[in-house]
C-alpha positions as MATLAB code, in Angstrom:
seq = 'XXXXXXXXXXXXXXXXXXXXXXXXXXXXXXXXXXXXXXXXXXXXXXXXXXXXXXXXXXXXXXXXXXXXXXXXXXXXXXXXXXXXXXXXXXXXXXXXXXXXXXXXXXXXXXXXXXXXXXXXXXXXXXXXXXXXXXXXXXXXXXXXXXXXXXXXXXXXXXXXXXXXXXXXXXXXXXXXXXXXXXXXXXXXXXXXXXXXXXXXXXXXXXXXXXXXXXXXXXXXXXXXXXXXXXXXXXXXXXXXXXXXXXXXXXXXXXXXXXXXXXXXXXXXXXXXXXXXXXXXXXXXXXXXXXXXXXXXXXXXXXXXXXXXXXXXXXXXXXXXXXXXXXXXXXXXXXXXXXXXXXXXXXXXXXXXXXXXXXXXXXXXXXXXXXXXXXXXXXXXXXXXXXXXXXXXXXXXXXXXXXXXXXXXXXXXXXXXXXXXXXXXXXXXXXXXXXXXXXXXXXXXXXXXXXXXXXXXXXXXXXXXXXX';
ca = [
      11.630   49.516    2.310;
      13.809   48.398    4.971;
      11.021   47.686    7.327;
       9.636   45.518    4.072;
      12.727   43.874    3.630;
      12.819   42.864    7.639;
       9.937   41.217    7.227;
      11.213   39.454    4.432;
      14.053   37.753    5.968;
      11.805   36.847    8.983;
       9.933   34.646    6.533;
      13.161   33.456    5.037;
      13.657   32.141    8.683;
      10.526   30.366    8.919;
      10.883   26.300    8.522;
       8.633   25.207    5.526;
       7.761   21.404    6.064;
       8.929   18.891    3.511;
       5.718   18.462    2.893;
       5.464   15.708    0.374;
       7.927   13.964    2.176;
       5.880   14.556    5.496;
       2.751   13.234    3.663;
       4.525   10.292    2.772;
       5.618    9.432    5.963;
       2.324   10.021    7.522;
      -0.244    7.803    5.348;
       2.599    5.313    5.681;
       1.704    5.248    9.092;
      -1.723    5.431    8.549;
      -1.464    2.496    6.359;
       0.322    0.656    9.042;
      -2.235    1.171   11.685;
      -5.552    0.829    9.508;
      -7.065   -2.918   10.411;
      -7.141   -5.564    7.840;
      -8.844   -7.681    9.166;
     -12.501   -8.825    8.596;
     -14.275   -9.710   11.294;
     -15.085  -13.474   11.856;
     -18.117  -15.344   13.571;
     -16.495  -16.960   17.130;
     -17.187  -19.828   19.130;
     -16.490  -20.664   22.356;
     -13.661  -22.903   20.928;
     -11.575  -21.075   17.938;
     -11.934  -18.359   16.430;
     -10.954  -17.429   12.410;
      -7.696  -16.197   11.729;
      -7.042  -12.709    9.867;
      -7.580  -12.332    6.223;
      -5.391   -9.647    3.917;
      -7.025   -6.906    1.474;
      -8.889   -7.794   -1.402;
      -7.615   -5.497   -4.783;
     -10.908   -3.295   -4.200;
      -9.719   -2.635   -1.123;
      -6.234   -1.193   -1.755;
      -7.733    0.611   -5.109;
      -9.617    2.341   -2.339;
      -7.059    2.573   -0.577;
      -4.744    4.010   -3.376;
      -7.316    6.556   -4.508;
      -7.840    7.826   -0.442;
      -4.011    8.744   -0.951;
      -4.105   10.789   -3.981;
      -7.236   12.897   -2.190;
      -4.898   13.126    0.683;
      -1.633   14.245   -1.165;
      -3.914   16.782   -3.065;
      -5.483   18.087    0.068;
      -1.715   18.359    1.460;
      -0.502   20.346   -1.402;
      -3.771   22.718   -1.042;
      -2.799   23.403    2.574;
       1.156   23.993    1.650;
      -0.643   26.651   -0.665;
      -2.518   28.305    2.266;
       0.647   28.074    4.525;
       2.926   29.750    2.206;
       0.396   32.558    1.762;
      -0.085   32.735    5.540;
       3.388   33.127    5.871;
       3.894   36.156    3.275;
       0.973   37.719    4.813;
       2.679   37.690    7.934;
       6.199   38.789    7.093;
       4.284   41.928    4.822;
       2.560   42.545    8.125;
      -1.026   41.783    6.388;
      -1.844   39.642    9.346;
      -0.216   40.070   12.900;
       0.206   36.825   15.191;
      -0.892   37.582   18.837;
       2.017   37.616   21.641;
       0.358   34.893   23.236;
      -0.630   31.183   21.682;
      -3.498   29.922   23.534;
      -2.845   26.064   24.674;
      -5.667   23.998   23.440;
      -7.918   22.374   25.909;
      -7.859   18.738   26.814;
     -11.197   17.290   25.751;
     -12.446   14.677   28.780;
     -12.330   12.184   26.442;
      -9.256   12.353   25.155;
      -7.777   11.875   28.672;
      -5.814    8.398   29.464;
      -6.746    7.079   26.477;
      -3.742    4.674   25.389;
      -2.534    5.114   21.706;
      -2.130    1.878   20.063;
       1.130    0.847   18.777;
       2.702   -1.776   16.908;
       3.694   -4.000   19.633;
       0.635   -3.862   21.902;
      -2.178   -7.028   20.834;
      -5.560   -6.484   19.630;
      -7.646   -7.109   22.871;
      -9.404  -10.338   22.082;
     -13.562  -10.323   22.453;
     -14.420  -11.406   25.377;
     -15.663  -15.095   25.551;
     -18.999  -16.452   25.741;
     -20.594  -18.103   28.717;
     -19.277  -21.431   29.314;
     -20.382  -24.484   27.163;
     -23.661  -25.702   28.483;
     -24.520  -22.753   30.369;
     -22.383  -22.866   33.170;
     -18.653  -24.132   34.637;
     -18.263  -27.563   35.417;
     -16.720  -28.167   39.387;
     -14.641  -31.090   38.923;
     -12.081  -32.911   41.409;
      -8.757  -33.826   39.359;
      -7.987  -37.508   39.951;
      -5.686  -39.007   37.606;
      -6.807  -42.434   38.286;
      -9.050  -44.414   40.638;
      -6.078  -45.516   43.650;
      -4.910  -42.020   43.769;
      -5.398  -41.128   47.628;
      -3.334  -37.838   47.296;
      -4.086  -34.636   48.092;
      -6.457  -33.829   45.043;
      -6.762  -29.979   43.193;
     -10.474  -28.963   42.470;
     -11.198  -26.523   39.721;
     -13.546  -24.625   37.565;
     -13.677  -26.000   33.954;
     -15.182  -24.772   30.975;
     -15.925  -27.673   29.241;
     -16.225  -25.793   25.807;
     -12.601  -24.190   25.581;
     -11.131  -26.606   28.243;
     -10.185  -23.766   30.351;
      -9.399  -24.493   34.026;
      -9.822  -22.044   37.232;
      -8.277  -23.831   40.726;
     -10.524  -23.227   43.521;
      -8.714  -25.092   46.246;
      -7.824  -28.567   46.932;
      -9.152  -32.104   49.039;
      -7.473  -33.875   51.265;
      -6.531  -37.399   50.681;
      -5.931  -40.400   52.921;
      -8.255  -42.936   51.479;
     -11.217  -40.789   50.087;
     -10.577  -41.495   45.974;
     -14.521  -40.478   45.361;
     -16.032  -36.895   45.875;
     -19.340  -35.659   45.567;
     -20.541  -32.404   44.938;
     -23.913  -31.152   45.378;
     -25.097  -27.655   44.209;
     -27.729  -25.932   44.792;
     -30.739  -24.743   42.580;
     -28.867  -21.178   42.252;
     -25.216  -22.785   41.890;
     -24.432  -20.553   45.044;
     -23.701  -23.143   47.695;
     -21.860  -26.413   47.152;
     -21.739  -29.421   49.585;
     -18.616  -31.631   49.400;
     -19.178  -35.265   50.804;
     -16.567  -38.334   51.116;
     -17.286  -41.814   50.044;
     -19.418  -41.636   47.070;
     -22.178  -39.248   49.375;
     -22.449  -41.470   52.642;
     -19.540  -40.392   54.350;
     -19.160  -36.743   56.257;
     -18.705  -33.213   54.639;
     -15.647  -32.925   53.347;
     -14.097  -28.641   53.689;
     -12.430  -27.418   50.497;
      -8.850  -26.762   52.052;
      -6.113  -23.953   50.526;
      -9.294  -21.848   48.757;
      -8.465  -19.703   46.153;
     -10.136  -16.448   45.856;
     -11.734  -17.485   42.711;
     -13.560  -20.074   44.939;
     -15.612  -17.485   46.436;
     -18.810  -17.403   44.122;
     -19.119  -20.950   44.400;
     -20.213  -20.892   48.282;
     -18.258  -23.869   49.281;
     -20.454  -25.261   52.722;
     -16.927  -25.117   55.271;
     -19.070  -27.338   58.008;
     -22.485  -27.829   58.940;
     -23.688  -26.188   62.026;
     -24.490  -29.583   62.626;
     -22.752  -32.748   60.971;
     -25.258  -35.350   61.702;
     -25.820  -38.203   59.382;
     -25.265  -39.930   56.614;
     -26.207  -39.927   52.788;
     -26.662  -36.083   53.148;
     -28.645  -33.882   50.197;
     -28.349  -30.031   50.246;
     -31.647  -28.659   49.785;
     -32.862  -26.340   46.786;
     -32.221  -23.098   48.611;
     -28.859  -24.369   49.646;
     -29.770  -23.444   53.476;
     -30.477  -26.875   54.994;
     -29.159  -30.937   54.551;
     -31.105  -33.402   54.925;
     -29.552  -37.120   56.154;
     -30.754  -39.828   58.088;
     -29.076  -40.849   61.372;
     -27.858  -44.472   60.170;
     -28.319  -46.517   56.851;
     -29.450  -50.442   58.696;
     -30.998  -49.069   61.547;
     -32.595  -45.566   60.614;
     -34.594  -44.048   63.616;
     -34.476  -40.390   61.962;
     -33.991  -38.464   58.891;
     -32.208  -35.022   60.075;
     -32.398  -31.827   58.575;
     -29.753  -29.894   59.982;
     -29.389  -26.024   59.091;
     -25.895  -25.296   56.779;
     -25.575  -22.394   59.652;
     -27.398  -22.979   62.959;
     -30.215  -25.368   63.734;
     -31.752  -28.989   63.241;
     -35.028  -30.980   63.064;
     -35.684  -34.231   62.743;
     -38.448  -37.036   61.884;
     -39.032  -40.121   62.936;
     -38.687  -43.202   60.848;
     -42.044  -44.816   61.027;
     -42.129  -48.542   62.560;
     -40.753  -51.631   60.017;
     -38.465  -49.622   57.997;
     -35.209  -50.829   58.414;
     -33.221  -49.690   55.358;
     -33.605  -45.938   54.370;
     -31.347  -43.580   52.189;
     -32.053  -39.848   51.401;
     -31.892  -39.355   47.627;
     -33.481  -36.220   47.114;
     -35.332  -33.027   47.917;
     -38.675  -31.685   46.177;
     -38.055  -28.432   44.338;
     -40.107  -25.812   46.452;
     -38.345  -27.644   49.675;
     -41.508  -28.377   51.644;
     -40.311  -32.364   51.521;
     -37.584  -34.373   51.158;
     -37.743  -38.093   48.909;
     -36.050  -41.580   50.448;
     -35.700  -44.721   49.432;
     -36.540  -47.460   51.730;
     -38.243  -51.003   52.489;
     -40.792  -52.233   54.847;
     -40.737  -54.913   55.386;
     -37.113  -55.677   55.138;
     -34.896  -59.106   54.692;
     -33.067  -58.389   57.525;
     -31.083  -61.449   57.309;
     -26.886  -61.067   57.412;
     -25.822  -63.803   55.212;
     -26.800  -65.539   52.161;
     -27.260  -68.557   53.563;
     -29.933  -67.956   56.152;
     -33.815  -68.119   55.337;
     -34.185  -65.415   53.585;
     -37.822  -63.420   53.947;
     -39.676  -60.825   52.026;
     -38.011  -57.577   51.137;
     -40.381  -54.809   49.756;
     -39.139  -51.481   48.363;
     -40.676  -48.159   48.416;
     -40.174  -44.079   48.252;
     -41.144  -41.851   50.850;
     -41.929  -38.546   50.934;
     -41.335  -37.087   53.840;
     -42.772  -33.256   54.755;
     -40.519  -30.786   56.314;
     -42.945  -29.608   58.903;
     -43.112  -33.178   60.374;
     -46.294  -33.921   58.721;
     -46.658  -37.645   58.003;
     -44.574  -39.638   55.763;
     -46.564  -40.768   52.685;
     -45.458  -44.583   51.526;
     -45.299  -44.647   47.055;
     -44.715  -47.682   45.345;
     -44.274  -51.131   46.264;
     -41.911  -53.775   44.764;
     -42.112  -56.850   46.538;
     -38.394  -57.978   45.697;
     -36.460  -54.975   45.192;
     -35.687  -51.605   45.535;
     -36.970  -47.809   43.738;
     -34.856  -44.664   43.109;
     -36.189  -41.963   41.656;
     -35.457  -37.870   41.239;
     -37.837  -35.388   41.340;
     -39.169  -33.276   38.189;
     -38.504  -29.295   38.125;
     -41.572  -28.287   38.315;
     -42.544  -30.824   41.889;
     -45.416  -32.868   40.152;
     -43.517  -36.269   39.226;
     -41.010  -38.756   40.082;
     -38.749  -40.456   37.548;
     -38.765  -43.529   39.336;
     -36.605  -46.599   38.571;
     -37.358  -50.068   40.239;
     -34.753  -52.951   40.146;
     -36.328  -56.600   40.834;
     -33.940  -59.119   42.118;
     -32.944  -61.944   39.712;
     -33.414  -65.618   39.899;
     -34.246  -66.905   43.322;
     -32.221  -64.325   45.286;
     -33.719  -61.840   47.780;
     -32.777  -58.094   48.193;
     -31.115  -56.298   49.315;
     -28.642  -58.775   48.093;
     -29.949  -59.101   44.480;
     -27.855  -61.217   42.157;
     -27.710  -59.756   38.267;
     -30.192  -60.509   35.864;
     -32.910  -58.578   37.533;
     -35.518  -56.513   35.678;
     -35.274  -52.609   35.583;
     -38.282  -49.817   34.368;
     -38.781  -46.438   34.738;
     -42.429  -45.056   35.526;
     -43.601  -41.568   35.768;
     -44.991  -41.548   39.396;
     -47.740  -38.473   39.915;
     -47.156  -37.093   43.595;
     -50.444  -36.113   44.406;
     -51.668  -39.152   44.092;
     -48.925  -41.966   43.566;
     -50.568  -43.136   40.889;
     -47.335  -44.564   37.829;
     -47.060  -45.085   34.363;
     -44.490  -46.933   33.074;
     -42.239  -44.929   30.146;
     -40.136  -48.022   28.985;
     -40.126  -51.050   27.580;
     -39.825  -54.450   28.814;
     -37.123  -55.893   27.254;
     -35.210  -52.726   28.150;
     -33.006  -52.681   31.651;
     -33.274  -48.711   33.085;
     -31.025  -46.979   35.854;
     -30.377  -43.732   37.488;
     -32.825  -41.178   36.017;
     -32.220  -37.469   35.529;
     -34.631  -35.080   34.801;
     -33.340  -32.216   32.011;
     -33.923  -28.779   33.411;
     -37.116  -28.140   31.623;
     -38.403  -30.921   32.145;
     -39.450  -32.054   29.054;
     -36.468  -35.204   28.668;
     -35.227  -37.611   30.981;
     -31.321  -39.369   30.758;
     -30.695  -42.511   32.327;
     -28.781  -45.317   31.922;
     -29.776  -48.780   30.277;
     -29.245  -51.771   28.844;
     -30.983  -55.333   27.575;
     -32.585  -57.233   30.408;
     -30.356  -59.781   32.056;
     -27.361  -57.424   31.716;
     -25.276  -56.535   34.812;
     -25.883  -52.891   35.813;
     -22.666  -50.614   33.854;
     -23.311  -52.602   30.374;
     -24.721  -50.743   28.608;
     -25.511  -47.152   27.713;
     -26.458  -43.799   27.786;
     -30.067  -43.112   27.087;
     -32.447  -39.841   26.485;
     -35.794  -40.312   26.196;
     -39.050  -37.606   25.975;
     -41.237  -37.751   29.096;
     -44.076  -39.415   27.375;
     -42.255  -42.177   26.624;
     -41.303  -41.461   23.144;
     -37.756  -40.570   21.386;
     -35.616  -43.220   22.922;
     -32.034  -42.644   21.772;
     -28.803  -43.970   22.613;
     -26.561  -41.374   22.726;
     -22.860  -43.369   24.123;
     -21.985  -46.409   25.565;
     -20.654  -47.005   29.250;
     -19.958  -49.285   31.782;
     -20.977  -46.623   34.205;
     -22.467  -47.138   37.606;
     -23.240  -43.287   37.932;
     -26.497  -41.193   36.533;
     -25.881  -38.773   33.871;
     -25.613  -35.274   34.685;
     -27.088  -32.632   32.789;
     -25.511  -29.435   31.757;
     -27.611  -26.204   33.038;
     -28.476  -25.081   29.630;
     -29.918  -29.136   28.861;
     -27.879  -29.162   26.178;
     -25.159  -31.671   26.850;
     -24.857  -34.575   29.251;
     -22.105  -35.783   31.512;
     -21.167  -39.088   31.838;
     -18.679  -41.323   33.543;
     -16.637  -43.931   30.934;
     -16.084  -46.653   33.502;
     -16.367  -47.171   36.836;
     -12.852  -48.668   36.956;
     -11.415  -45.288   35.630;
     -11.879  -41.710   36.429;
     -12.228  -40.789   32.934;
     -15.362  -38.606   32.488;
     -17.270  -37.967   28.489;
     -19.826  -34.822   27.151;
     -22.199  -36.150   24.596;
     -24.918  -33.318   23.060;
     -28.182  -34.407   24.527;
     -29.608  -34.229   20.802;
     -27.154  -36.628   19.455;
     -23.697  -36.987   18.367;
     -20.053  -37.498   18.942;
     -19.242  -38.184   22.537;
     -15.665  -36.430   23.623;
     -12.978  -37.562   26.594;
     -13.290  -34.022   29.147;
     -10.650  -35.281   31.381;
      -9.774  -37.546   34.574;
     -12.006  -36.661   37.500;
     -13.375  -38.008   40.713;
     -16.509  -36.162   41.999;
     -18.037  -33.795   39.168;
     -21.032  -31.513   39.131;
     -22.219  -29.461   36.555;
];
């Protein structure tokens, strides 16, 4: 009897839990840390803001409670009995409580708390497929020292990579490669020498920013496709060579053949075997306006890398070509320019007519993919290939008045998709969903239009811009 009322008191010492209070407390916090949130479809811009419980949701949540106070009550049942079954000596405890074993993946995982944020998803790729490098210029006289960064032109995130010197260089131009691994920075709008990203961030790394040439020599330099050689010639009135100097060791050149005395590199052909110029032959080599002028005949050249021949496309007896080559190597969006009223080239006065043709490179042969009455500039082919953006205008306007264009590469879907005053080409965003434009050559303000159509919008003050 004594022994029986021993054991007893022992369970007269043992702490029974409040439990109903306990229970309380707990689905409290349970209630507290269960999300209310639905989840909501994101963009790359916003994203929806949370939403509270609907009434079948805290009927739910109401009749999960009663379960859970019944439950409760159930186990205070089973601990009381436990705990008479041990004081009667029904049951013995062992001396020794084993300690539970961590599970691996319960280890240093953090507990969420009231203060701590909900980790946001993570974002999508950048708008158009890729970040836009861009060099922040405020406005066109600013000769500073000038920051470049990595935008997202979606969320208007920014990423500084380094900065550019200043002293007189207001105009940038960078040139990526096909992989967007390597980047060539040049002074004065492309014909002046490689400029070096100075101060780089370590975010700058990816982009491959070219530091210096192996060797520096020319002018109007093009990176090529693989982003391992630039191609330049060795002066812009009195060309002898294009040079194709290696970004790390190494150069080759090719001579200019005889009567061409204007040349400019604009281009390389996508599986790098050639590179594309712009040239005359024969030339008005006269200095002034009012000397005699002569003939001045415009052409493209495409000029192999293993110092085959140069092949001679196109001829425009008072003018000039550009062009840019298609992704896939097999065409030339080529734009001509013919001098207006009784001037000569190269100095054209306005008024001149502009086309673009479709020029085969096999066989030069051209068909022209606008109209007439239309004035065409600056081609750019989309990244499949199937569109091409330019810029245009009515016939007899100066070049910058007039728009941005997209047209289909037969010829069809002209649209006008913004207006400008630009003297730049478009650029194309990787994915060939959006364009880049530049407002007005006598700002630095630069515009995104979707390529399909719609409302153009102001992505911020910039010099030299590649996407």
């Amino acid at each position: 009897m004594d022994d029986l009322r021993d054991r007893f008191a022992t369970l007269d010492r043992i702490a029974v839990p409040g439990v109903w209070s306990d229970v309380e407390r707990r689905l409290d916090a349970l209630g507290s840390t269960v999300s209310t949130r639905r989840l909501v479809a994101s963009t790359p811009e916003w994203r929806g803001a949370a939403t509270a419980l609907s009434t079948g949701s805290l009927a739910d949540l109401r009749r999960r409670r009663t379960v859970q106070l019944l439950i409760a009550a159930a186990v205070l049942v089973v601990l009381i009995g436990s705990a008479i079954a041990v004081g009667s000596g029904l049951v013995r405890l062992p001396a020794v409580v084993p300690v539970p074993t961590e599970h691996p993946s319960q280890r240093d995982v953090a507990t969420p708390t009231a203060t701590q944020p909900i980790p946001s998803p993570s974002l999508a790729a950048p708008l158009g497929g890729g970040l836009v490098l861009a060099e922040d210029l405020p406005r066109i006289d600013d000769f500073g020292v000038h920051e470049v960064v990595a935008l997202d032109a979606g969320i208007g995130a920014r990423t500084p990579l380094g900065t550019l010197p200043g002293g007189g260089f207001s105009s940038y131009v960078f040139q990526w490669n096909a992989d967007r691994d390597r980047v060539l920075i040049l002074t004065n709008y492309g014909l002046g020498p490689v400029a070096s990203l100075e101060s780089p961030t370590d975010a700058s790394g990816p982009f491959g920013f070219i530091a210096k040439p192996a060797a520096d020599d020319g002018t109007g330099l093009f990176l090529s496709p693989r982003g391992d050689l630039i191609a330049g010639i060795d002066s812009l009135d009195r060309p002898t060579r294009i040079v194709i100097s290696g970004v790390d060791a190494g150069s080759r050149s090719s001579a200019v053949p005889s009567g061409i005395r204007r040349l400019l590199v604009v281009g390389w052909s996508p599986d790098q075997t050639a590179v594309l110029a712009m040239g005359c032959r024969p030339c008005n080599m006269t200095q002034t306006p009012t000397e005699r002028q002569t003939s001045d005949h415009g052409h493209l050249y495409v000029v192999p890398v293993d110092g085959s021949p140069w092949r001679e496309l196109l001829d425009e007896s008072n003018g000039y070509f550009t062009a840019s080559w298609s992704p896939d190597g097999s065409m030339l969006a080529a734009t001509d320019f013919t001098c207006g009223g009784d001037t000569k080239g190269p100095r054209c006065a306005p008024g001149g007519r502009s086309t673009m043709s479709l020029v085969a490179v096999a066989d030069g042969t051209a068909r022209t993919v606008t109209s007439a009455t239309q004035r065409t500039e600056m081609a750019a082919w989309s990244p499949d290939g199937k569109s091409i953006a330019y810029l245009g205008g009515a016939v007899g306007d100066v070049l910058g008045s007039g728009g941005v264009y997209v047209r289909n590469v037969d010829g069809t879907g002209g649209r006008r998709l913004a207006d400008t005053t630009a003297d730049q080409p478009p650029i194309w965003s990787p994915d060939g969903q959006w364009l880049l434009y530049r407002k007005d050559p006598g700002t630095t303000e630069w515009w995104i239009v979707p390529a399909a159509g719609g409302s153009p919008r102001l992505l911020g003050t910039f010099g030299g811009v590649a996407w």
